[in-house]
N, C-alpha and C positions, 0 to 999 in steps of 0.2 A: 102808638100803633093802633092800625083800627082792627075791627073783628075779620074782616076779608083780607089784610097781610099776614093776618097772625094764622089765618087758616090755608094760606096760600101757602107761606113756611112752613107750616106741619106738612102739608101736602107733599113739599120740594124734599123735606126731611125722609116722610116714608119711604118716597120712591128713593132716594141716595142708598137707605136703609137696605132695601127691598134688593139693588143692585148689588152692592157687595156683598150682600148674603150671599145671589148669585155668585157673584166672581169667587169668595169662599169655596162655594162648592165646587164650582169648576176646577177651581186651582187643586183642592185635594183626588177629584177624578184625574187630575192631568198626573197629580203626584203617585198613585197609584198604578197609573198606566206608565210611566216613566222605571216604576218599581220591577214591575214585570217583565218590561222589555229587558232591563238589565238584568233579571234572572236570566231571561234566554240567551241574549247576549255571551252572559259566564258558560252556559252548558256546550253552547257553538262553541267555544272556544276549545275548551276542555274536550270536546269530540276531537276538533282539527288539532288538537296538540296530539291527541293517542294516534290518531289515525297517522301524523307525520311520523312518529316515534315506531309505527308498524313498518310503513313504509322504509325506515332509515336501517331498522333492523331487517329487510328481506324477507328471508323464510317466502314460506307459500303462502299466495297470497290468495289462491284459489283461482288463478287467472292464468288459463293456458296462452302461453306464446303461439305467433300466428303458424310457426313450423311444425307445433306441435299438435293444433287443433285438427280433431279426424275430420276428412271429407264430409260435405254437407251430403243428405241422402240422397239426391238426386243424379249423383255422381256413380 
């Protein structure tokens, strides 16, 4: 091999190098961001579960019915 292949292939090497660094780090920001979402994801859930479980049990829900609500002031 001559000295201009040999220095061409380190060249092709760093850059491969250089790239999957990148793509490493990306992949662990992507893994991260994927973490988080699935935190929120659990807490949406766990809201919409209480909140059905309120609704399933009644009670007051602090929401007057439309026959119940007093006349608006203009009235």
């Amino acid at each position: 091999m001559s000295e201009g292949s040999n220095s061409d292939l380190q060249g092709h090497l760093d850059y491969l190098e250089t790239k999957v660094a990148f793509q490493e780090d990306a992949l662990a920001q992507m893994h991260d961001e994927l973490l988080e979402h699935q935190r929120r994801i659990e807490k949406l859930q766990r809201q919409v579960l209480m909140l059905a479980e309120k609704l399933q049990q009644g009670g007051d829900s602090g929401i007057l019915r439309t026959h119940e609500e007093p006349p608006p002031p203009h009235y």
